[in-house]
LUMSERO-28248 format. One record per atom (N, C-alpha, C, CB): residue in three letters; chain; atom name; y, x, z. Coordinates in steps of 0.02 Angstrom, whole numbers, plus 50000, padded with zeros to 5 digits. Glycine has a CB too. Layout:
BEGIN
node code->ALA, unit->A, site->CA, c2->Y, c1->X, c3->Z
...
This chain:
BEGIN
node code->UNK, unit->A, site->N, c2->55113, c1->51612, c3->57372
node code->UNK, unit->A, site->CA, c2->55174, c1->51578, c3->57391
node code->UNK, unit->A, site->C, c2->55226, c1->51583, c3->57336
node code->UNK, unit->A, site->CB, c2->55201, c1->51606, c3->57456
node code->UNK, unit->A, site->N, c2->55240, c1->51647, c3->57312
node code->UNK, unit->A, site->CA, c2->55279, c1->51657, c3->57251
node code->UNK, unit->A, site->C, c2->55260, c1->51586, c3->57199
node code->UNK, unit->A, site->CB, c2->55255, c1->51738, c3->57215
node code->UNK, unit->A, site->N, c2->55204, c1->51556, c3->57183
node code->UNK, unit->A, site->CA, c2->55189, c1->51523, c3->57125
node code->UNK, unit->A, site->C, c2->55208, c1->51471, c3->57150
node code->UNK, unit->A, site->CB, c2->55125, c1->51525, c3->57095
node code->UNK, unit->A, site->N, c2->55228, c1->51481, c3->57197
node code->UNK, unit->A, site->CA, c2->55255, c1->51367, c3->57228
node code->UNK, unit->A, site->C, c2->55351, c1->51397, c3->57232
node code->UNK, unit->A, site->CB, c2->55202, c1->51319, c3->57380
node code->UNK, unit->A, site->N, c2->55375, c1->51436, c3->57193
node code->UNK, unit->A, site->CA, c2->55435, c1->51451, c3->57230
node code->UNK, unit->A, site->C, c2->55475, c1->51473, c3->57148
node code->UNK, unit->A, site->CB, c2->55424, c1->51524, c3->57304
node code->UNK, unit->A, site->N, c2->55489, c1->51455, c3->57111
node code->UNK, unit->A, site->CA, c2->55505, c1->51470, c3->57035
node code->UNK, unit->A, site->C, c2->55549, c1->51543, c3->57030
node code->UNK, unit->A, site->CB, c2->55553, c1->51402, c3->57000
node code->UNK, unit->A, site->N, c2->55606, c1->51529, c3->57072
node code->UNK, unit->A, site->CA, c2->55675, c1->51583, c3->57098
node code->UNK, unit->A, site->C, c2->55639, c1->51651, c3->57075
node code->UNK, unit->A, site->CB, c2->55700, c1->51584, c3->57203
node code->UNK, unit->A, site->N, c2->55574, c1->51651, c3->57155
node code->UNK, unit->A, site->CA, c2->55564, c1->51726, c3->57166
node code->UNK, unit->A, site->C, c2->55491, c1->51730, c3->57105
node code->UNK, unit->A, site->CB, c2->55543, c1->51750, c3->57268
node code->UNK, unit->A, site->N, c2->55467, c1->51719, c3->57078
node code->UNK, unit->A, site->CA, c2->55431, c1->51719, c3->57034
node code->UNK, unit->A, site->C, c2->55461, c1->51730, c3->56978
node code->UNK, unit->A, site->CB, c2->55401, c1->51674, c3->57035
node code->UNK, unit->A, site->N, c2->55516, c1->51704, c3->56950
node code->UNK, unit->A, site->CA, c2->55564, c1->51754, c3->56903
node code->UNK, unit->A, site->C, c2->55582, c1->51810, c3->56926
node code->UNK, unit->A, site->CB, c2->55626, c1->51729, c3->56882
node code->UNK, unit->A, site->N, c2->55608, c1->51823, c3->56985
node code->UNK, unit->A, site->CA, c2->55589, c1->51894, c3->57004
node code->UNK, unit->A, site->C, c2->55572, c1->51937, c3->56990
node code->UNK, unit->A, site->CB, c2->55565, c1->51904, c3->57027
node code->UNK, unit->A, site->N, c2->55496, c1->51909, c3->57027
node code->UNK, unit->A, site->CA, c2->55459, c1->51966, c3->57021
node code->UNK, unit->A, site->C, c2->55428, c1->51971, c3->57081
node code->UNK, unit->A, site->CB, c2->55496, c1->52023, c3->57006
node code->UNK, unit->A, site->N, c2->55444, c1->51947, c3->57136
node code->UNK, unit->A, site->CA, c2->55421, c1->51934, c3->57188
node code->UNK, unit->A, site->C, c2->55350, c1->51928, c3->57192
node code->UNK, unit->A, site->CB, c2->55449, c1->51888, c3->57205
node code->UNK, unit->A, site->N, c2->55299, c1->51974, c3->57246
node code->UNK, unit->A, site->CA, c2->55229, c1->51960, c3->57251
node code->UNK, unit->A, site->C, c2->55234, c1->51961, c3->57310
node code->UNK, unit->A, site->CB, c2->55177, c1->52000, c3->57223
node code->UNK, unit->A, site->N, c2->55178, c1->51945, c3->57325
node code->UNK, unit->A, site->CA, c2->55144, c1->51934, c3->57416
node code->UNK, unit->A, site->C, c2->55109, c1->52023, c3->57415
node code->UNK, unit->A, site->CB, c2->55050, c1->51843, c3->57429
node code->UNK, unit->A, site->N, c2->55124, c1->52063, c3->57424
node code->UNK, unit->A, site->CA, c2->55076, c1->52103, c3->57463
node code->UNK, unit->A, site->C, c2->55030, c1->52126, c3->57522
node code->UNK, unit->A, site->CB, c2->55092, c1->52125, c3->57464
node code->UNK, unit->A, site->N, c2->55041, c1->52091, c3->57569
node code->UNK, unit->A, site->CA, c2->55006, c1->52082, c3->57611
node code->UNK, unit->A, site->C, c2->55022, c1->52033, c3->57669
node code->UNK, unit->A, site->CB, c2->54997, c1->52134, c3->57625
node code->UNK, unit->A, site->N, c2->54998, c1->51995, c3->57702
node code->UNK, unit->A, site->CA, c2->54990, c1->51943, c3->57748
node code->UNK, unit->A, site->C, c2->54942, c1->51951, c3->57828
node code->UNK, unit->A, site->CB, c2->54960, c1->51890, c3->57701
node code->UNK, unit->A, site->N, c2->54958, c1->51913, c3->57870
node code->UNK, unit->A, site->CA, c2->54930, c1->51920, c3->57958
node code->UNK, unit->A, site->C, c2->54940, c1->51876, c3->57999
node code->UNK, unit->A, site->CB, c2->54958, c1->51971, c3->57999
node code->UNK, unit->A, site->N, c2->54922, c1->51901, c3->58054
node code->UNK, unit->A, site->CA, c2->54947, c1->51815, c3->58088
node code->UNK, unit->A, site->C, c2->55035, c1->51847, c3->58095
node code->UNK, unit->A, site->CB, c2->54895, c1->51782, c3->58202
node code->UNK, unit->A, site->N, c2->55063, c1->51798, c3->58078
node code->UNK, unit->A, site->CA, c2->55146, c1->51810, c3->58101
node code->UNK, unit->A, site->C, c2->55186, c1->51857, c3->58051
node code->UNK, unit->A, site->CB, c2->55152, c1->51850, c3->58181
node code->UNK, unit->A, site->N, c2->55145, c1->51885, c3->58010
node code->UNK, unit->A, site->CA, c2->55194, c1->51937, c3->57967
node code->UNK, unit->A, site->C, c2->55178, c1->51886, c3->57886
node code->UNK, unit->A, site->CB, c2->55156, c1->52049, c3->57966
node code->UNK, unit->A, site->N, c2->55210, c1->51936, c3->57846
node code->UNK, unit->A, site->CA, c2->55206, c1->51948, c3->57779
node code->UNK, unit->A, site->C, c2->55245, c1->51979, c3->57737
node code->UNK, unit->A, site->CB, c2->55201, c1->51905, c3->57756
node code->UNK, unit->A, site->N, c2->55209, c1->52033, c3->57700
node code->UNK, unit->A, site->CA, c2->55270, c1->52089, c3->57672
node code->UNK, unit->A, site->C, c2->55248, c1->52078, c3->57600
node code->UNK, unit->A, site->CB, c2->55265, c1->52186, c3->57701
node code->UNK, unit->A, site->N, c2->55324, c1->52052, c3->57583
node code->UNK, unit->A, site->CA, c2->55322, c1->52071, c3->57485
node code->UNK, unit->A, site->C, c2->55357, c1->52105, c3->57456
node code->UNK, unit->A, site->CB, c2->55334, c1->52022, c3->57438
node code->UNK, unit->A, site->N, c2->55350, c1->52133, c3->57408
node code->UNK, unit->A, site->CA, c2->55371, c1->52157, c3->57360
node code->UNK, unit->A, site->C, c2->55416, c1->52134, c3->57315
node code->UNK, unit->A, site->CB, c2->55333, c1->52170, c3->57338
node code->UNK, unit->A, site->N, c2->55501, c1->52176, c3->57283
node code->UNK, unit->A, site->CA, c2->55511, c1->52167, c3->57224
node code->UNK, unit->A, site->C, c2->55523, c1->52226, c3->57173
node code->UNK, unit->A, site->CB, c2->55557, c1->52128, c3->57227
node code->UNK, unit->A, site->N, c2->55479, c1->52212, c3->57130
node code->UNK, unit->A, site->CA, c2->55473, c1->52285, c3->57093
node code->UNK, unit->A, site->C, c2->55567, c1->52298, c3->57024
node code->UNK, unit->A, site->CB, c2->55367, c1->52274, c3->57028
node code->UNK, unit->A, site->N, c2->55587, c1->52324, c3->57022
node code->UNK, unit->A, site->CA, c2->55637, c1->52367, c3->56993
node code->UNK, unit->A, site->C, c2->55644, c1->52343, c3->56921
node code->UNK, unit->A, site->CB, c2->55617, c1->52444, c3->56998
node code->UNK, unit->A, site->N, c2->55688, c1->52288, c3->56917
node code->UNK, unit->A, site->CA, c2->55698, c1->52272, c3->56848
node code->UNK, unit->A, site->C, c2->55749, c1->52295, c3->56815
node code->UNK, unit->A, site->CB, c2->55700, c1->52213, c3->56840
node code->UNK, unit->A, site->N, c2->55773, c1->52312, c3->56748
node code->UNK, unit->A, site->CA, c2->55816, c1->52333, c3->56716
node code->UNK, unit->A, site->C, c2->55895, c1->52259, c3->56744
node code->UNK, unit->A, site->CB, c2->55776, c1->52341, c3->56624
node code->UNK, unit->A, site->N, c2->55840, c1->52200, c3->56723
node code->UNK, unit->A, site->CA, c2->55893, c1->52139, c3->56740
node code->UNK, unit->A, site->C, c2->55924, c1->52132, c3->56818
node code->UNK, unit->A, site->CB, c2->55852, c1->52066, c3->56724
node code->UNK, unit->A, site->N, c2->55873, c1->52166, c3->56865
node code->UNK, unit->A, site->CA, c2->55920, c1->52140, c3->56925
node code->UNK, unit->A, site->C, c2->55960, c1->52207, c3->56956
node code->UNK, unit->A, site->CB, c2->55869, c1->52100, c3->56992
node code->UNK, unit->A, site->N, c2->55989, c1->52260, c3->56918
node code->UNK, unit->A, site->CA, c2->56034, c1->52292, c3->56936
node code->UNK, unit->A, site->C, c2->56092, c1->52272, c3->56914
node code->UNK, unit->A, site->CB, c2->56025, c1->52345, c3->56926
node code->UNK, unit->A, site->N, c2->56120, c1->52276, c3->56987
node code->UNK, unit->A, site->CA, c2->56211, c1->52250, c3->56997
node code->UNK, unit->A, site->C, c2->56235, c1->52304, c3->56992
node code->UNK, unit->A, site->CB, c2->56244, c1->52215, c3->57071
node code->UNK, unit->A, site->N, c2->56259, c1->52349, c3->56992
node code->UNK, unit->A, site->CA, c2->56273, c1->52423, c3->56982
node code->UNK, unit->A, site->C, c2->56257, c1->52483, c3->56925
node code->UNK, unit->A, site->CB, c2->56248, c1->52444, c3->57031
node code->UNK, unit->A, site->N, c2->56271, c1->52452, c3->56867
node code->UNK, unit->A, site->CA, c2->56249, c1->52504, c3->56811
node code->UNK, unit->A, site->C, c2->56261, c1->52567, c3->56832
node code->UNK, unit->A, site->CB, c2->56283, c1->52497, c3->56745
node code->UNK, unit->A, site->N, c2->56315, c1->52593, c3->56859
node code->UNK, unit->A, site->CA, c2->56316, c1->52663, c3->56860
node code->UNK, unit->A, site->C, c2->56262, c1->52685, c3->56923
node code->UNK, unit->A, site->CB, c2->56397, c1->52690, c3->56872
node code->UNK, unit->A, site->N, c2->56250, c1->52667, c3->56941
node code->UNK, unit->A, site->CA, c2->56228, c1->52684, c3->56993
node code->UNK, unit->A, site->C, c2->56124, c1->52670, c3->57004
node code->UNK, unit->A, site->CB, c2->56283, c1->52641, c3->57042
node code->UNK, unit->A, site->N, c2->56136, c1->52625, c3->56959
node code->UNK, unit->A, site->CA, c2->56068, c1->52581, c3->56947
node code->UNK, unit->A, site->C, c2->56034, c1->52560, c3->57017
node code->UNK, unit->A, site->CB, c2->56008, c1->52629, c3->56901
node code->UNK, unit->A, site->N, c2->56079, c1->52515, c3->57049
node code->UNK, unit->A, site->CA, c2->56046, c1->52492, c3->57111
node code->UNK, unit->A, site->C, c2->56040, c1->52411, c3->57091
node code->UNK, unit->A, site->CB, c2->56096, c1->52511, c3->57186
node code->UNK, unit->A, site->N, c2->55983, c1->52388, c3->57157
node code->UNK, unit->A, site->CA, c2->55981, c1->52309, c3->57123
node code->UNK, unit->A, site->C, c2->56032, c1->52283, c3->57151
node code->UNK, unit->A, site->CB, c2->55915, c1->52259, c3->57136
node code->UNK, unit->A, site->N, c2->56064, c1->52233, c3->57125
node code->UNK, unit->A, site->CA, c2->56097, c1->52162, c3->57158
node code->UNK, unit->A, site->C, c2->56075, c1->52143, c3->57230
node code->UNK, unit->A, site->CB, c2->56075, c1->52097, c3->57113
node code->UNK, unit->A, site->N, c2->56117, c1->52128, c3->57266
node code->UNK, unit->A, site->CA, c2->56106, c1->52109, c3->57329
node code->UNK, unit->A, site->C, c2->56084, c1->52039, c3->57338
node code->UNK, unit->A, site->CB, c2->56162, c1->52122, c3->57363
node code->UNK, unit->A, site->N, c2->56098, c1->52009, c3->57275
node code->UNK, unit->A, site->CA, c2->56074, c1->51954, c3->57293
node code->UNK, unit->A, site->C, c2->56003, c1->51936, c3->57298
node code->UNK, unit->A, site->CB, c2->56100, c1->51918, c3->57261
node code->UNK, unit->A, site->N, c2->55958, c1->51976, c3->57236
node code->UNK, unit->A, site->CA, c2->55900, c1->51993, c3->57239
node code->UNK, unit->A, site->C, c2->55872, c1->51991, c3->57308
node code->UNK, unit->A, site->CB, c2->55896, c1->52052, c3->57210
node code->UNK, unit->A, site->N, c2->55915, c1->52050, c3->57328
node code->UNK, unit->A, site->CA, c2->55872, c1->52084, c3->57392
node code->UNK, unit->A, site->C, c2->55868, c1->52042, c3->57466
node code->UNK, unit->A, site->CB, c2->55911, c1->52161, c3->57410
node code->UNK, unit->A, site->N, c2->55931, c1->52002, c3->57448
node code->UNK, unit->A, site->CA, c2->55935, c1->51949, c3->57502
node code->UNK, unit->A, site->C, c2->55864, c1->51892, c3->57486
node code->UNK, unit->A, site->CB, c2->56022, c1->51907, c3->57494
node code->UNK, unit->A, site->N, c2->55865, c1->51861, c3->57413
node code->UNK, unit->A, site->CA, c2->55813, c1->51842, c3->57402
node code->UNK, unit->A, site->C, c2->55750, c1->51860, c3->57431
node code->UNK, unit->A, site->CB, c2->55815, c1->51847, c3->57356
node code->UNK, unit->A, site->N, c2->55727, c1->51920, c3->57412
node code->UNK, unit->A, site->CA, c2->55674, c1->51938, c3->57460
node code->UNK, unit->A, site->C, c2->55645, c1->51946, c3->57527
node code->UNK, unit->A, site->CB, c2->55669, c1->51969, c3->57452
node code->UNK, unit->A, site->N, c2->55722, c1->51953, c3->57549
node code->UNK, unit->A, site->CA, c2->55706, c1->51931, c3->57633
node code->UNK, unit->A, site->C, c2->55693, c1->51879, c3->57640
node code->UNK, unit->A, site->CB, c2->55752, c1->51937, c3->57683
node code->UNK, unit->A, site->N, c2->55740, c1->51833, c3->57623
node code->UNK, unit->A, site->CA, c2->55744, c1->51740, c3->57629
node code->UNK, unit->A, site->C, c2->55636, c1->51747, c3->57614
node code->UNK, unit->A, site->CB, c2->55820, c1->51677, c3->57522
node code->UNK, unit->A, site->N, c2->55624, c1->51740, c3->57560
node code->UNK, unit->A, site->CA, c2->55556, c1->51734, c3->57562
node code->UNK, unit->A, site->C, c2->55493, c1->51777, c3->57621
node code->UNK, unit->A, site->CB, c2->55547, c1->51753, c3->57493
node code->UNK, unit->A, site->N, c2->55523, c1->51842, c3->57612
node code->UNK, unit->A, site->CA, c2->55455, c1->51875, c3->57668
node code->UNK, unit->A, site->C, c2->55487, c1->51830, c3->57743
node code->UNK, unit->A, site->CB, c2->55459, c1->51998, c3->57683
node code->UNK, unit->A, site->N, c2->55532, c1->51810, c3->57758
node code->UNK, unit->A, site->CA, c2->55542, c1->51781, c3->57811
node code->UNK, unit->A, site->C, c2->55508, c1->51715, c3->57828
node code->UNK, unit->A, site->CB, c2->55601, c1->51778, c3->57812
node code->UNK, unit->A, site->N, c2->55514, c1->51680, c3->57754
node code->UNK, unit->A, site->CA, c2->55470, c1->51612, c3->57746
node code->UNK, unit->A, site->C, c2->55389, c1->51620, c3->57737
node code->UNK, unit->A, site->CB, c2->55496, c1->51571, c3->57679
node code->UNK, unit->A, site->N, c2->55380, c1->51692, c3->57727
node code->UNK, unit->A, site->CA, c2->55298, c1->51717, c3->57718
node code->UNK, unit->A, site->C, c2->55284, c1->51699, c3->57771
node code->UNK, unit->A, site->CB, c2->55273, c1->51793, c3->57705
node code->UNK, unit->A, site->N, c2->55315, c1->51748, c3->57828
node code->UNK, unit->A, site->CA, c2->55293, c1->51775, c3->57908
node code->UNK, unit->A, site->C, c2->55297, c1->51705, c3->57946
node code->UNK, unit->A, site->CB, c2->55354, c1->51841, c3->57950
node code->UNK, unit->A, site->N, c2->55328, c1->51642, c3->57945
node code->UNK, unit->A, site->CA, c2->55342, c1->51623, c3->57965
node code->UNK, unit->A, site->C, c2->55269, c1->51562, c3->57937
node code->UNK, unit->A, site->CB, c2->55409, c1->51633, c3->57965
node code->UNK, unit->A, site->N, c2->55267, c1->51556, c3->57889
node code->UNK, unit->A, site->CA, c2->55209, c1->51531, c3->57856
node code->UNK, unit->A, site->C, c2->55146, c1->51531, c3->57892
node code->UNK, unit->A, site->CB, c2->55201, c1->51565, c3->57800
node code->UNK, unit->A, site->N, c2->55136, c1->51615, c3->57894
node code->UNK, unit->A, site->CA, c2->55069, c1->51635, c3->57932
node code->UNK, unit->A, site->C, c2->55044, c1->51630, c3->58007
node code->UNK, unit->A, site->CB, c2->55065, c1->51695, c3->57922
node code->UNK, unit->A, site->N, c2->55131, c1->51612, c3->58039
node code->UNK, unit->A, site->CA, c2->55111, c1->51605, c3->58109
node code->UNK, unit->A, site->C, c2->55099, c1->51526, c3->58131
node code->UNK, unit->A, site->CB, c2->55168, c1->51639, c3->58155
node code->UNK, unit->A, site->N, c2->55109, c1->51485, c3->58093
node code->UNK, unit->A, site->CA, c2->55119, c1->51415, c3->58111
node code->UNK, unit->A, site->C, c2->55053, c1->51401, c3->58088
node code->UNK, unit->A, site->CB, c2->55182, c1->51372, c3->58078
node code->UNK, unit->A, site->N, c2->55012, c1->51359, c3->58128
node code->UNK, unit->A, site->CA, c2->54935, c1->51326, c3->58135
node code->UNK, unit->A, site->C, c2->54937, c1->51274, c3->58063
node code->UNK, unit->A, site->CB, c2->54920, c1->51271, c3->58225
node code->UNK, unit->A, site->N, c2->55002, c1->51227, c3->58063
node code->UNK, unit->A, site->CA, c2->54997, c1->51185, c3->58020
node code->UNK, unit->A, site->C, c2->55035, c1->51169, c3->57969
node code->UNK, unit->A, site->CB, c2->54990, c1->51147, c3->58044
node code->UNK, unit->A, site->N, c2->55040, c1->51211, c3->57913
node code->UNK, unit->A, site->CA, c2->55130, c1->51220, c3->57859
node code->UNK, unit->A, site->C, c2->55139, c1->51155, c3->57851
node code->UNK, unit->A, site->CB, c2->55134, c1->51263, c3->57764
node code->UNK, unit->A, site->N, c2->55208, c1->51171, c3->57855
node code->UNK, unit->A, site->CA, c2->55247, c1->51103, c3->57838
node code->UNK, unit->A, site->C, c2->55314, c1->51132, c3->57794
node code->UNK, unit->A, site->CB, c2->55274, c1->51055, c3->57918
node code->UNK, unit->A, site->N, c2->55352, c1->51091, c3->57785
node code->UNK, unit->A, site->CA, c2->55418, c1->51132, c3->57733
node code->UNK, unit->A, site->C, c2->55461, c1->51186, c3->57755
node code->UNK, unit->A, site->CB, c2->55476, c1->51085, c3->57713
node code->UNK, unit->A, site->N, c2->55464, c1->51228, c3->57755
node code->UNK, unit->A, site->CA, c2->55514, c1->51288, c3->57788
node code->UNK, unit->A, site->C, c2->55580, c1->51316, c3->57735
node code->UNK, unit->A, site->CB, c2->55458, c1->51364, c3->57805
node code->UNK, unit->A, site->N, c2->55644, c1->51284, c3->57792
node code->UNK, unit->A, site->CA, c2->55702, c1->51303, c3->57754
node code->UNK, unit->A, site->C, c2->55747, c1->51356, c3->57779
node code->UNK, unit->A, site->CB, c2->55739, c1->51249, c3->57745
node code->UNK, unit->A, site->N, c2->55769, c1->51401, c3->57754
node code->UNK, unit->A, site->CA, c2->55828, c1->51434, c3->57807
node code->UNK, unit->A, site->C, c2->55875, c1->51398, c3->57805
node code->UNK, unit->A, site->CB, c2->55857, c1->51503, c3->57795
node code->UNK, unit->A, site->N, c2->55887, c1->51418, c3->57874
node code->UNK, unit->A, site->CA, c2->55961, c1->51377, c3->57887
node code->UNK, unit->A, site->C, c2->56027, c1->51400, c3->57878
node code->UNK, unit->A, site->CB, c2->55968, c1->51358, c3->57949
node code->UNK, unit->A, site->N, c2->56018, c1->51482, c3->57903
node code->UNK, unit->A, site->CA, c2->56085, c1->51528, c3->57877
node code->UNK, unit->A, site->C, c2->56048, c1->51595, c3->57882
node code->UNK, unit->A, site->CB, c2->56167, c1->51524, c3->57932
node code->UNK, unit->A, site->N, c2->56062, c1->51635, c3->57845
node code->UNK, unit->A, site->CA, c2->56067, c1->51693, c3->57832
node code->UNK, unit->A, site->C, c2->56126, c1->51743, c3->57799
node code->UNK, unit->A, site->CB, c2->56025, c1->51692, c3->57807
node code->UNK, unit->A, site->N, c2->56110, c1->51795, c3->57840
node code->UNK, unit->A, site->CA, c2->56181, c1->51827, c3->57835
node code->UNK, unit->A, site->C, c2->56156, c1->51902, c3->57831
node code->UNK, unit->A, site->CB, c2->56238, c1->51810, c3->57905
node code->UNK, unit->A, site->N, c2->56164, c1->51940, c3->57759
node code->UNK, unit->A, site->CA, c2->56171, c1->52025, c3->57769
node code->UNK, unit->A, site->C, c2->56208, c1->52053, c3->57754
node code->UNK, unit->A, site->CB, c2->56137, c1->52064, c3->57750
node code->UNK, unit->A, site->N, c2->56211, c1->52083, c3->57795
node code->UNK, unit->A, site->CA, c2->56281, c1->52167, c3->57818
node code->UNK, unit->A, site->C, c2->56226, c1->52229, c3->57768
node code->UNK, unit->A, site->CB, c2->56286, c1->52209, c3->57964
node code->UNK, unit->A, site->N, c2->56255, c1->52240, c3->57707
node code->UNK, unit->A, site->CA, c2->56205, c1->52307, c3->57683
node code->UNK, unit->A, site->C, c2->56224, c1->52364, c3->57702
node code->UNK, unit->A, site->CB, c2->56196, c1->52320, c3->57610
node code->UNK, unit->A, site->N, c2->56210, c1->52418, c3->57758
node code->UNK, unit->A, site->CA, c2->56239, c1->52470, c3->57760
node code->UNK, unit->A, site->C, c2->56231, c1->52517, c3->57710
node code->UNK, unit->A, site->CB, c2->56228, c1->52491, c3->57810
node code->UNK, unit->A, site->N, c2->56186, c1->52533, c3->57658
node code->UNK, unit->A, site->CA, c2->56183, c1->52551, c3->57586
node code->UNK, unit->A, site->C, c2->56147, c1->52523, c3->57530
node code->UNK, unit->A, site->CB, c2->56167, c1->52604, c3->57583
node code->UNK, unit->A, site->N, c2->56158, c1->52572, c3->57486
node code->UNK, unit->A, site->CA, c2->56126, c1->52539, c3->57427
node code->UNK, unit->A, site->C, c2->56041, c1->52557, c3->57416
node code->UNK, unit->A, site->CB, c2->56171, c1->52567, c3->57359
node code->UNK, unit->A, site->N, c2->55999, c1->52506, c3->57403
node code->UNK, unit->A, site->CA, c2->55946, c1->52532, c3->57386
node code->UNK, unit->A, site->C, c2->55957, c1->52597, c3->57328
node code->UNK, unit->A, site->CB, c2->55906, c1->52472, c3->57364
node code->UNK, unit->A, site->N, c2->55895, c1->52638, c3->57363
node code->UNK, unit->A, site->CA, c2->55863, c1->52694, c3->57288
node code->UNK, unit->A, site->C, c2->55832, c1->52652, c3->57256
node code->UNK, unit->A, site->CB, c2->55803, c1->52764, c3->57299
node code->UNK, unit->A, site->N, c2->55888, c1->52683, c3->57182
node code->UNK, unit->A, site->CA, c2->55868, c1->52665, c3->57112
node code->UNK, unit->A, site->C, c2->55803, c1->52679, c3->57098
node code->UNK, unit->A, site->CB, c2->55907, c1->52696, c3->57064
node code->UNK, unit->A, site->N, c2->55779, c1->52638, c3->57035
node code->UNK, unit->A, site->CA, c2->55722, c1->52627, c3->57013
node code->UNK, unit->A, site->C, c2->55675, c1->52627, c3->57045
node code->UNK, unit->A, site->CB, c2->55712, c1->52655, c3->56977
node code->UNK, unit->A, site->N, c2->55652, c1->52593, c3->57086
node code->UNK, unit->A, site->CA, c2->55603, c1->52593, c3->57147
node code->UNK, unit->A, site->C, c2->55592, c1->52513, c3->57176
node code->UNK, unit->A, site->CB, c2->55638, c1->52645, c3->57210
node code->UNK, unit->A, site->N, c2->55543, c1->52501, c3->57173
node code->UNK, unit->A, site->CA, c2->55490, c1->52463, c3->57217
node code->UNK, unit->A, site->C, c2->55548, c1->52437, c3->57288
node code->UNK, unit->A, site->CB, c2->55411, c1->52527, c3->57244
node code->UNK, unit->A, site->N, c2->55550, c1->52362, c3->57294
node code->UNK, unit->A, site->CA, c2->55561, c1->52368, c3->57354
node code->UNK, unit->A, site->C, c2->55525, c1->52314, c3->57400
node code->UNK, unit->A, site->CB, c2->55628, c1->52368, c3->57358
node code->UNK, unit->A, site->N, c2->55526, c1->52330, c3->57449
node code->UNK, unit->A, site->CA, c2->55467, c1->52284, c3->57527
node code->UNK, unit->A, site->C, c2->55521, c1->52275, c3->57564
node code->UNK, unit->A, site->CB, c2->55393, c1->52335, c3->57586
């Protein structure tokens, strides 16, 4: 899915695993997508990115017959910051 999607493929974005109704990906820890030098956490926007997509994964896998899938709104409240340098799902 990443390779039909340019955004999360600059990323970094992978599919790690897939089911009926789920799908969990990955974005692995780039020097470029930390918003927080001191702190070395990623950008939120990233991380919003990645939901927006595992949401369009899961949503992918449960439908019999794909057709175009858009969000319509999304909205996150971060109660913290991701741990630095680290992998995130």
């Amino acid at each position: 899915m990443t390779m039909h999607t340019p955004h999360a493929a600059y990323l970094g974005i992978r599919v790690v695993e897939t089911g009926p109704a789920f799908g969990v990906c990955a974005l692995p820890f780039r020097e470029e997508l930390i918003g927080d030098p001191r702190r070395r956490v990623v950008f939120g926007g990233a991380i919003t990115t990645l939901i927006d997509h595992a949401s369009g994964l899961a949503v992918a896998c449960a439908v019999e017959e794909l057709t175009a899938i858009a969000t319509i709104d999304l909205r996150v409240d971060y109660l913290r910051a991701a741990e630095p340098d680290l992998e995130l799902y």
